[in-house]
C-alpha positions as CSV (number, residue, x, y, z in Angstrom):
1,X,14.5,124.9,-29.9
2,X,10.7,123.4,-30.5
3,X,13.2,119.8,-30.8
4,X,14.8,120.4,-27.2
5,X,11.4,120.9,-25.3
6,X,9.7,118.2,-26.7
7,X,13.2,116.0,-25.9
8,X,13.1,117.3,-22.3
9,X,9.0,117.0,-21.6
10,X,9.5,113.5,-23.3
11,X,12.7,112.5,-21.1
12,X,11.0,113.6,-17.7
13,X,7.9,111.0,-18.4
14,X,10.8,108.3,-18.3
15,X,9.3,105.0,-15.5
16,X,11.2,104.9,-12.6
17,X,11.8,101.0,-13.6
18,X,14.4,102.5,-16.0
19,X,16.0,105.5,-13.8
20,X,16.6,102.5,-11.3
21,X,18.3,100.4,-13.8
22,X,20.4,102.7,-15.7
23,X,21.6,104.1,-11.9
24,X,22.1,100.5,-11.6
25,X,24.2,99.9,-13.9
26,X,26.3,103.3,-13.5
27,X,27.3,101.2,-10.1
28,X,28.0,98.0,-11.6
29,X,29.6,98.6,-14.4
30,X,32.6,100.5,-12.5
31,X,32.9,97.2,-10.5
32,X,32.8,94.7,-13.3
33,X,34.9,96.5,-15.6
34,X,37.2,98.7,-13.2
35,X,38.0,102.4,-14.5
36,X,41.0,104.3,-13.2
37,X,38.9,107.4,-12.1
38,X,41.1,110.8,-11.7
39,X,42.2,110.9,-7.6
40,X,43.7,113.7,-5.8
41,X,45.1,112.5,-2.5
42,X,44.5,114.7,0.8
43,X,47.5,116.0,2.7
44,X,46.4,113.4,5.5
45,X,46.6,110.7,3.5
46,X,50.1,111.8,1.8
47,X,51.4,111.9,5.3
48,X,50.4,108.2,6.3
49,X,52.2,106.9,2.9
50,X,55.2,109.0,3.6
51,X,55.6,108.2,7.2
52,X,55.0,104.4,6.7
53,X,57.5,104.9,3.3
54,X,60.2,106.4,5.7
55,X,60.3,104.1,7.5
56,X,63.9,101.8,8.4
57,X,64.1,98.2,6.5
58,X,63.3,95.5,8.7
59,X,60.8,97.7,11.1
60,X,58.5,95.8,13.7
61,X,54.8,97.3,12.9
62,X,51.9,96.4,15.0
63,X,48.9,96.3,13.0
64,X,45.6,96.4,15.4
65,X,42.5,95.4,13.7
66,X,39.2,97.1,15.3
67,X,36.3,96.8,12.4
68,X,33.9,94.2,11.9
69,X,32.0,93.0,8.2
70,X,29.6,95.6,8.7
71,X,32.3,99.0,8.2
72,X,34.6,96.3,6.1
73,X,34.0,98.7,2.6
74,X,35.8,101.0,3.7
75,X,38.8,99.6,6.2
76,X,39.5,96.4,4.2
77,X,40.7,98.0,1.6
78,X,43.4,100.2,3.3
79,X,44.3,97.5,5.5
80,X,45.4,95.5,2.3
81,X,47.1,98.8,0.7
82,X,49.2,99.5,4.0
83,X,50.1,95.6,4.4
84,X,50.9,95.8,0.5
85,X,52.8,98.6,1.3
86,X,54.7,97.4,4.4
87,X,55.9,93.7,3.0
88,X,57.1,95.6,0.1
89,X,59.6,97.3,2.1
90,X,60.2,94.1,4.0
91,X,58.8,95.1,7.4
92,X,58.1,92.6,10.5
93,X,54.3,92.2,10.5
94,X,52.5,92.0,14.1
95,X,48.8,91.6,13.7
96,X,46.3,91.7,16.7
97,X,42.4,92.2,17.0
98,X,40.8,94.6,19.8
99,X,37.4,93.3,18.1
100,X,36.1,89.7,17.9
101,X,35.0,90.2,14.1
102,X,38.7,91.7,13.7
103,X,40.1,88.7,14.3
104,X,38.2,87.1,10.8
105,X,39.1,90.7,9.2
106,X,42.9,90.4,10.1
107,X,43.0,86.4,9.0
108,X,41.2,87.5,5.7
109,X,44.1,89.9,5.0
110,X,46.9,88.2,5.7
111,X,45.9,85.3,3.7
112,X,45.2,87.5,1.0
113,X,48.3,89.7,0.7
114,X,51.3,87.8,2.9
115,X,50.5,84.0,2.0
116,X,49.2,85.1,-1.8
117,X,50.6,87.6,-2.9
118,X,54.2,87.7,-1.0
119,X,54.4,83.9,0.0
120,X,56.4,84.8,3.4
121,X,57.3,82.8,5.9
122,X,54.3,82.7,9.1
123,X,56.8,83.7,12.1
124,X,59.2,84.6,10.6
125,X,57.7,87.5,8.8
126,X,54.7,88.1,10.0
127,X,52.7,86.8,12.8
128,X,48.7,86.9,14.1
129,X,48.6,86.7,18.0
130,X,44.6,87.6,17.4
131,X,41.4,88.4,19.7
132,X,41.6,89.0,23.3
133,X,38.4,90.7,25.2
134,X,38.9,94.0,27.6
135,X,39.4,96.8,25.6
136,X,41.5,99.4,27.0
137,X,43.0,96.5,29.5
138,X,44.2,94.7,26.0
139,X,45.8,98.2,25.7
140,X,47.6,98.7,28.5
141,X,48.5,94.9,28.2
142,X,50.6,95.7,25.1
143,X,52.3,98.6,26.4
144,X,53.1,96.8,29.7
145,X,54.1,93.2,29.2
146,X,52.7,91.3,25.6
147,X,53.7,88.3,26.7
148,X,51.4,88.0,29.9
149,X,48.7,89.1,27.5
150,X,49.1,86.8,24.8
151,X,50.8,83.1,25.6
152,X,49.7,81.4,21.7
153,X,49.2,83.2,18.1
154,X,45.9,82.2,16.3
155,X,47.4,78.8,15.1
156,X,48.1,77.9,18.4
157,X,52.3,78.3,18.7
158,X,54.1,79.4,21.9
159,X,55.3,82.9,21.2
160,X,58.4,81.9,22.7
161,X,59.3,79.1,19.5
162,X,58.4,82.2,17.2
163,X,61.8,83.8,15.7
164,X,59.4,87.1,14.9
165,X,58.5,87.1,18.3
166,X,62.3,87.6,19.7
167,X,62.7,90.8,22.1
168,X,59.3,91.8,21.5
169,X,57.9,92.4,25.0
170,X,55.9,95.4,25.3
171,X,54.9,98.6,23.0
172,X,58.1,99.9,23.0
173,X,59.8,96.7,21.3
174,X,57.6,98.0,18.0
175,X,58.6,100.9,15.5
176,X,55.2,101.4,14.3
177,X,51.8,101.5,15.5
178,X,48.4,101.2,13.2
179,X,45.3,101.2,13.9
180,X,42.2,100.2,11.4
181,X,39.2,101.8,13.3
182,X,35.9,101.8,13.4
183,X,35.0,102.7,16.8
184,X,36.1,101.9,20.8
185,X,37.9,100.4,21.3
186,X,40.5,101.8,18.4
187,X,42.6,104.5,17.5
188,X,42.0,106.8,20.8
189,X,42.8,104.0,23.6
190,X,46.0,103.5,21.2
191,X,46.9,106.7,21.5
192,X,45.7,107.3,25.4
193,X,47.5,103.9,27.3
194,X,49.7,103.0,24.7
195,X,51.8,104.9,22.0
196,X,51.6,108.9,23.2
197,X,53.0,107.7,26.5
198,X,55.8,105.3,25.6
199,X,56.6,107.8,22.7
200,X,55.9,105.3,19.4
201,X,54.4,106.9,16.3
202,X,50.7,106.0,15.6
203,X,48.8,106.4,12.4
204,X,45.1,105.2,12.0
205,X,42.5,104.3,9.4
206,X,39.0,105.3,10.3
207,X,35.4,105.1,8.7
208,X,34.3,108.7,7.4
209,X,32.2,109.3,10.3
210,X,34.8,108.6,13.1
211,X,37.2,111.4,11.0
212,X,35.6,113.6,13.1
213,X,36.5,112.4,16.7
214,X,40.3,111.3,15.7
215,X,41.3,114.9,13.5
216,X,42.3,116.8,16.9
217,X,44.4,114.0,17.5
218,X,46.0,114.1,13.8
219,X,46.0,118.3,14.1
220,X,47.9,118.2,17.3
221,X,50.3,116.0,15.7
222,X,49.7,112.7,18.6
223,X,48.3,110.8,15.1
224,X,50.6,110.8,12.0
225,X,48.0,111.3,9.4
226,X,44.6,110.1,8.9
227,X,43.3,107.3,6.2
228,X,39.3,108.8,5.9
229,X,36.6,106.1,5.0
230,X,36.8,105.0,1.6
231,X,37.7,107.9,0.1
232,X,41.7,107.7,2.5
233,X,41.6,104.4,1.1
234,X,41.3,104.9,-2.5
235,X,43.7,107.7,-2.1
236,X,46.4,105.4,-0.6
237,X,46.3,103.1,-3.5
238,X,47.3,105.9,-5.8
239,X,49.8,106.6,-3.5
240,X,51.2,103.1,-3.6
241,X,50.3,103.1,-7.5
242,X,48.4,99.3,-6.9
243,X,44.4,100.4,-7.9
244,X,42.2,97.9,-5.7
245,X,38.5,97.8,-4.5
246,X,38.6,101.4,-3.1
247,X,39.4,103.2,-6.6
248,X,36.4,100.6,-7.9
249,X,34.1,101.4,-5.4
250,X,34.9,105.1,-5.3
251,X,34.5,105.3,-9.3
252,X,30.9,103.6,-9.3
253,X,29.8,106.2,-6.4
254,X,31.2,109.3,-8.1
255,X,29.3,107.8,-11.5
256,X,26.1,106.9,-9.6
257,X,26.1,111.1,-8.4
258,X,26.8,112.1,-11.5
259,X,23.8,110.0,-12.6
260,X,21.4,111.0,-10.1
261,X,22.4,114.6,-10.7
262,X,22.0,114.3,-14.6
263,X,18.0,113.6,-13.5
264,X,17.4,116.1,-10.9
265,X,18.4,118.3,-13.5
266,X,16.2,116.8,-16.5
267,X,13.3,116.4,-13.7
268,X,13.6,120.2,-12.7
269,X,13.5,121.2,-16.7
270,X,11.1,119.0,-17.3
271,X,8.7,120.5,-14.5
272,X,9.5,124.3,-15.5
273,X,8.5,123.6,-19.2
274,X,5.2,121.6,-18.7
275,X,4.5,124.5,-15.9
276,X,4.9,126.9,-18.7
277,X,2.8,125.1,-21.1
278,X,-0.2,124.9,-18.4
279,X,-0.2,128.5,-17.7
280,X,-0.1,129.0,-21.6
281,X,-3.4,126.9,-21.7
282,X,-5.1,128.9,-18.7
């Protein structure tokens, strides 16, 4: 007994220098060395993946990119589970950006997963028509007349001399809609001037603090599931079964809590016994 107080009253003098690097490291080392922590997926999430699973062969998916590099931890790596996902199943790919810095974001991912990992075919798989400015006009462009709105994908090819880009002419020409989030314009002008009028199911991918705003949407059924921050995204790679940077990232946060808690707790024993042993003195 005499052994444990003099552990704890010793432990509790630790520098910060060293509470800093060993929570440090409880970050790190998750990311260096990956660990494949235990993850229960939400109901939200296990509707996306089974609505998206479900879906036909051969389904035209519009994949709308609204984040930017600042909320990129936590939409990047859904947007690379879903694409895994969708190419898998062999799924028509239709990328576009309501955000300038989505443009970069939806390039990025592409590369990475379609050229990469699946070497397909650029317009005949999957196609980038990229960035235009307006916001909920971009909207309404898609779910009137695509063509009028975009005349040249990001490499600079008529739509016209794209095989992907045959009968597609508006938002009812697409199967799927998906939104990656992170603010307006995203998932909501979607679902207001495009999707819940024309009838075409729309799922999203939001950062944690936009969950907030889109859940009535998901509750009242208008949304088909809900990806939520990092967590949704780490969640959808289990579903999938392909761990990426989510289940990384995730694993170093829970280890860094678990960390931080370990020394509230040894600062709070610490306190209470060298409390005791003052009043002992007086």
């Amino acid at each position: 007994m005499k052994f444990l107080k003099e552990f704890f009253i010793k432990i509790g003098k630790i520098k910060r220098q060293w509470i800093f690097l060993i929570v440090g490291l409880s970050v790190l080392i998750p990311l260096v060395f990956p660990v494949n922590i235990p993850i229960q997926p939400s109901e939200h999430s296990k509707t996306v993946y089974e609505a998206l699973n479900n879906l036909d062969t051969n389904s035209k998916i519009l994949l709308s990119f609204e984040y930017g590099p600042s909320t990129k931890p936590e939409i990047h790596p859904m947007a690379v589970g879903i694409l895994r996902l969708l190419l898998k199943k062999n799924h028509k790919i239709y990328g576009m950006a309501l955000w300038p810095d989505g443009l970069f974001m939806s390039e990025e991912i592409f590369k990475q997963v379609a050229e990469e990992e699946y070497n397909l075919n650029y317009g005949i798989d999957y196609v980038n028509l990229g960035f235009k400015p307006g916001n909920e006009a971009v909207v309404k462009g898609v779910a009137s007349d695509i063509r009028k709105l975009f005349s040249k994908d990001t490499k600079g090819n008529k739509l016209e001399t794209l095989p992907i880009m045959e009968n597609i002419n508006n938002i009812k020409d697409f199967d799927f809609v998906f939104s990656f989030s992170a603010g307006f314009p995203g998932s909501k002008e979607w679902l207001q001037f495009a999707t819940d009028p024309n009838k075409i199911p729309l799922s999203t991918g939001c950062t944690s603090i936009q969950v907030t705003e889109v859940l009535p949407y998901v509750e009242s059924g208008q949304i088909i599931g809900i990806l939520a921050g990092m967590p949704g995204a780490a969640e959808f790679e289990k579903l999938i079964d392909m761990p990426g940077k989510a289940t990384g990232l995730m694993a170093a946060q829970s280890f860094a809590h678990i960390i931080i808690i370990l020394f509230i707790v040894l600062g709070n024993v610490h306190y209470y016994l060298t409390r005791r042993n003052k009043k002992k003195l007086v």
